[in-house]
C-alpha positions as CSV (number, residue, x, y, z in Angstrom):
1,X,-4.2,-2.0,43.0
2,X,-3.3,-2.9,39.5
3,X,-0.4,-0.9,37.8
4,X,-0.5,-1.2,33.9
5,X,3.4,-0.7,34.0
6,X,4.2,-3.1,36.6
7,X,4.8,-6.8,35.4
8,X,1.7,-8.7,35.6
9,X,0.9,-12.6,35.7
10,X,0.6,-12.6,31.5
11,X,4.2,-10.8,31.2
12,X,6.9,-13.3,29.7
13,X,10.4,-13.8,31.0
14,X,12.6,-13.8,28.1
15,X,16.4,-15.4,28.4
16,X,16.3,-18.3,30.4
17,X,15.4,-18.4,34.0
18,X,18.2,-17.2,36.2
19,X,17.1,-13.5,37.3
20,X,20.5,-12.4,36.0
21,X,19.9,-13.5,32.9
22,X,16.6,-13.1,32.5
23,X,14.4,-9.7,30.9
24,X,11.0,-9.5,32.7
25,X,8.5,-7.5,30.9
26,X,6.1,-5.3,33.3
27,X,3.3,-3.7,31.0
28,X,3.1,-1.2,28.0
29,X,6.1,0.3,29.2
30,X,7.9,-3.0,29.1
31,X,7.2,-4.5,26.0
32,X,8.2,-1.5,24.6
33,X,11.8,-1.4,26.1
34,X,11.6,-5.0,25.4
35,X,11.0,-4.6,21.9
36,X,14.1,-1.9,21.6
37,X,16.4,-4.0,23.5
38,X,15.9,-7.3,21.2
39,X,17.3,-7.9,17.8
40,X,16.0,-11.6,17.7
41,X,12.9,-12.5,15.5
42,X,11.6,-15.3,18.2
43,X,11.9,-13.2,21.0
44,X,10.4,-10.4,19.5
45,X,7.6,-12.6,18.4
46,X,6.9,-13.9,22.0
47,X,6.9,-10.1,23.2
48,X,4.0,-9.6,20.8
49,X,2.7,-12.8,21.8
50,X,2.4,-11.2,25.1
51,X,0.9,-7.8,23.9
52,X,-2.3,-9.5,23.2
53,X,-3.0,-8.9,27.0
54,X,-2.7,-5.2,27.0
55,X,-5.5,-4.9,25.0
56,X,-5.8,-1.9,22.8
57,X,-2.2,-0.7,23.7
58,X,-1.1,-4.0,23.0
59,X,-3.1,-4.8,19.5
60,X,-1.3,-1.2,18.7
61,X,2.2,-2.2,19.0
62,X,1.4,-5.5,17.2
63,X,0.1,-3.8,14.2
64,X,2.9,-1.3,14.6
65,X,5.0,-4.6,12.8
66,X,3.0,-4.7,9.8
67,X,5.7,-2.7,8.8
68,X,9.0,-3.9,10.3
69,X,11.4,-4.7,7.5
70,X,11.4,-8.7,8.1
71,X,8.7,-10.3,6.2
72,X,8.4,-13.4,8.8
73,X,7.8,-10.7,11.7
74,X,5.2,-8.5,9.7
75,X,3.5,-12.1,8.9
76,X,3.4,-13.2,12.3
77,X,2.0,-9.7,13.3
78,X,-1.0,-10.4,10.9
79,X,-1.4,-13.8,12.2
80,X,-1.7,-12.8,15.3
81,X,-4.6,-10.4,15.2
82,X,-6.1,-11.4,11.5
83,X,-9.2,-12.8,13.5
84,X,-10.3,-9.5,15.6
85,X,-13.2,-7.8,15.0
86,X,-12.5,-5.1,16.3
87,X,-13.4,-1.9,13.6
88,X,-9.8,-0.3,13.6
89,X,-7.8,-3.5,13.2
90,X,-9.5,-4.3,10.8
91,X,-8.9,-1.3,9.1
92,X,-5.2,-1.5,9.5
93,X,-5.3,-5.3,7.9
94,X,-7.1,-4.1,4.9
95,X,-4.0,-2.6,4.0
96,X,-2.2,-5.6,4.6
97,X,-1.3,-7.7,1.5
98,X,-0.3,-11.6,1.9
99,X,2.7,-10.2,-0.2
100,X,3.5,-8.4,2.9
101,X,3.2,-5.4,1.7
102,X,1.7,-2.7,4.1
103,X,0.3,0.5,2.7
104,X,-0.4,2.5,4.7
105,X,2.5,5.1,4.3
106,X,0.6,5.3,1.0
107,X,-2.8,5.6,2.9
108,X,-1.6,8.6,4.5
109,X,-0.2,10.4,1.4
110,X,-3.9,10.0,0.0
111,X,-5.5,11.3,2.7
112,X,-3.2,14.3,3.1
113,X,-3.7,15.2,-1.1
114,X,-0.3,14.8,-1.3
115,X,-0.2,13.3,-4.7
116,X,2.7,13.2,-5.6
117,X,4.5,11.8,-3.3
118,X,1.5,9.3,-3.1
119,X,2.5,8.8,-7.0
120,X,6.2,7.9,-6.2
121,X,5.4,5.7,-3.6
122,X,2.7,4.0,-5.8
123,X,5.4,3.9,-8.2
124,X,8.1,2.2,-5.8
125,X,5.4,-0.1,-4.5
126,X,4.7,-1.9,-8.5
127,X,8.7,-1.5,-8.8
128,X,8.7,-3.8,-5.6
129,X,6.2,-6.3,-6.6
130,X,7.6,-6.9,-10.2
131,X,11.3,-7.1,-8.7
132,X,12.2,-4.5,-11.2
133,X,14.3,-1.2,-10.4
134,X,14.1,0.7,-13.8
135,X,10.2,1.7,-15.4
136,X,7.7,-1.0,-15.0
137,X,6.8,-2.3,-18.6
138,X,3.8,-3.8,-20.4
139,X,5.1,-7.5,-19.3
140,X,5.7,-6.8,-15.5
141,X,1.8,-5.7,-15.5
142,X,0.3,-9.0,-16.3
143,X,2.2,-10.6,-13.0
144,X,1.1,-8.2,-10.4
145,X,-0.1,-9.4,-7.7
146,X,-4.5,-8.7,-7.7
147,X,-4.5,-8.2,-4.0
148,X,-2.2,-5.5,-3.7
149,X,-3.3,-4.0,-6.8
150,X,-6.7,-3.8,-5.6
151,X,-5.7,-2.4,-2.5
152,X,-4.1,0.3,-4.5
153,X,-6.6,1.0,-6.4
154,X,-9.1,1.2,-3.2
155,X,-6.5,3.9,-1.7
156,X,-6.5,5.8,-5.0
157,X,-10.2,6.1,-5.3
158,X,-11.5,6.7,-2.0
159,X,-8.5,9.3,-1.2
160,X,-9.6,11.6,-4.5
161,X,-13.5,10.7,-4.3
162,X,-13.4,8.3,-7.7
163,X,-11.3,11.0,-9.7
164,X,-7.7,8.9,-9.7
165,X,-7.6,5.5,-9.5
166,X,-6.6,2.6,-11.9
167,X,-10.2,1.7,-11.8
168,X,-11.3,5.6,-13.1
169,X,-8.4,5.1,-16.3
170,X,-9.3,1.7,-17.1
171,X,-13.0,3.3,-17.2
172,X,-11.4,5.7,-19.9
173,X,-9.3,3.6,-22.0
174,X,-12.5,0.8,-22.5
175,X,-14.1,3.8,-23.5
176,X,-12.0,4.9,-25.9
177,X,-11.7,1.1,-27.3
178,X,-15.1,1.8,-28.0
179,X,-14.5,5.2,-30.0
180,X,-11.3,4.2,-31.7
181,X,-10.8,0.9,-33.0
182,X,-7.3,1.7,-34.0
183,X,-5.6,1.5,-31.0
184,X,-3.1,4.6,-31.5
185,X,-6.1,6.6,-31.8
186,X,-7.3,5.6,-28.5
187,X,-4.4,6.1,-27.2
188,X,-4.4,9.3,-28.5
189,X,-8.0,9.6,-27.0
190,X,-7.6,8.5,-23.3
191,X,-4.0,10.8,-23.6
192,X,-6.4,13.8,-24.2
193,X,-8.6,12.8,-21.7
194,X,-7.2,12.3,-19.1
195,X,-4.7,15.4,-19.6
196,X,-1.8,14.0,-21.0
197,X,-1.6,15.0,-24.2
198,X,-1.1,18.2,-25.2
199,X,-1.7,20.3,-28.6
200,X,0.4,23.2,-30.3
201,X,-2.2,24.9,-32.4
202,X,0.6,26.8,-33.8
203,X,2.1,23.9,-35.1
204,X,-1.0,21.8,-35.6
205,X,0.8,18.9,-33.4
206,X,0.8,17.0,-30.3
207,X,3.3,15.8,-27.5
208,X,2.9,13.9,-24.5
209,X,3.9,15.2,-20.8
210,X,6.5,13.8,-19.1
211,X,6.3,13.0,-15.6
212,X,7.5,16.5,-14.2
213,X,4.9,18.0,-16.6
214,X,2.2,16.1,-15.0
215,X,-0.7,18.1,-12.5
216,X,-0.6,16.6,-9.1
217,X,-3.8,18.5,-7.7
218,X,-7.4,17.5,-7.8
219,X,-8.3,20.0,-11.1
220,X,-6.5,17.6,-12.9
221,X,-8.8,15.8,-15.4
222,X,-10.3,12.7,-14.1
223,X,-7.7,9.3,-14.3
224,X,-4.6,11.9,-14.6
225,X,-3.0,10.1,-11.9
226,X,-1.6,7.1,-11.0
227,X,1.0,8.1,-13.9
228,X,2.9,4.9,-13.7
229,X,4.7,4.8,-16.8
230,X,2.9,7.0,-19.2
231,X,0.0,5.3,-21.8
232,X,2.3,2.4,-22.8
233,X,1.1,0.7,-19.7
234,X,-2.6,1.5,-19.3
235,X,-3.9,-1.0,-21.3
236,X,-1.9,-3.3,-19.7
237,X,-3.0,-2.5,-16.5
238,X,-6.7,-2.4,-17.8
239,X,-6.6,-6.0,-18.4
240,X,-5.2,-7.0,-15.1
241,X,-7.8,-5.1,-13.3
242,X,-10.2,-6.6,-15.0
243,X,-8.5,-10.2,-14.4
244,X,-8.4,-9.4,-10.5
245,X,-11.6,-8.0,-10.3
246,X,-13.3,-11.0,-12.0
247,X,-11.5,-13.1,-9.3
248,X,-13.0,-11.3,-5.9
């Protein structure tokens, strides 16, 4: 009779070979003690090396480190299961960057409207990528990676149905290019647009929102979010987008 939490013929013996010495690892239940118990990256590796006999128990806990904090482990994750065809690995590695950044905290956010917190995370994700800690700028843009930008953008749209998205603002802002030649009065356009901007009649004037000031629901007008760093940075990221997506 087979026991899924007994050691079977594809377990691996970790430490050497002297029982003492040695950690045997008997099914699901054993790779994950095995997993808790080691701190080294090789022998965690050949514990996931092993899971690929569990089958979908043991694909799981392989794509569980697409998000372990050392990038050699989250890569030799990937590696090991980039060519399944199964539907739902696949679906985990499409959130997979070869940055090795893993998004699907951010996948979740989207899914569960949270938008603001899918926002700041969005936010910390760029911060990441251009190996800044302060507001992203108009320069740290143009050096984004496309793959993880795209992967962003994907998250974005599908979560909120096309409404908020890189994609839906850089939609807008060629739009108002169109409109406005001068390009303070496209900003000024897209700001209005997209919800922004806002007008005292009293005063006849106009200020932008700040971040706190911002509508993180779906009546929002359409590309109100991702607010990265207000308008300085949508044209910016308008032109990257355009530069990845001429590259798929």
């Amino acid at each position: 009779m087979h026991y899924q939490n007994q050691p079977q013929k594809s377990d691996v013996v970790l430490g050497g070979y002297s029982p003492n010495q040695a950690l045997v690892l008997g099914g699901i239940r054993g790779l994950r003690e095995a997993l808790y118990h080691t701190e080294t990256i090789p022998q965690r590796q050949e514990i996931l090396r092993s899971a690929l006999h569990y089958g979908r128990e043991g694909i799981e806990i392989i794509l569980e480190h697409l998000r372990f904090p050392d990038k050699n482990l989250r890569d030799f994750a990937y590696n090991l299961v980039s060519d399944r065809q199964e539907a739902y690995v696949k679906e985990k590695l499409a959130l997979f960057s070869n940055t090795g950044n893993y998004y699907l905290d951010l996948q979740k956010l989207l899914q569960a409207k949270q938008w603001r917190n899918a926002n700041l995370s969005t936010q910390t994700a760029l911060k990441k990528l251009c190996h800044v800690h302060q507001q992203i700028n108009v320069q740290n843009i143009k050096y984004l990676p496309c793959e993880d930008i795209l992967i962003i953008d994907r998250l974005w749209h599908k979560a909120s149905g096309g409404k908020f998205s890189f994609s839906a603002q850089s939609t807008i802002w060629h739009q108002c290019q169109q409109l406005r030649w001068d390009q303070n009065r496209a900003m000024a356009m897209f700001g209005d647009r997209v919800g922004w901007r806002v007008s005292n009649i009293l005063f006849n004037a106009y200020h932008w929102k700040g971040y706190d000031d911002l509508n993180f629901s779906l009546s929002a007008p359409k590309g109100h979010l991702p607010w990265i760093n207000g308008i300085f940075v949508v044209k910016a990221m308008h032109d990257r987008l355009l530069g990845c997506q001429k590259q798929e």
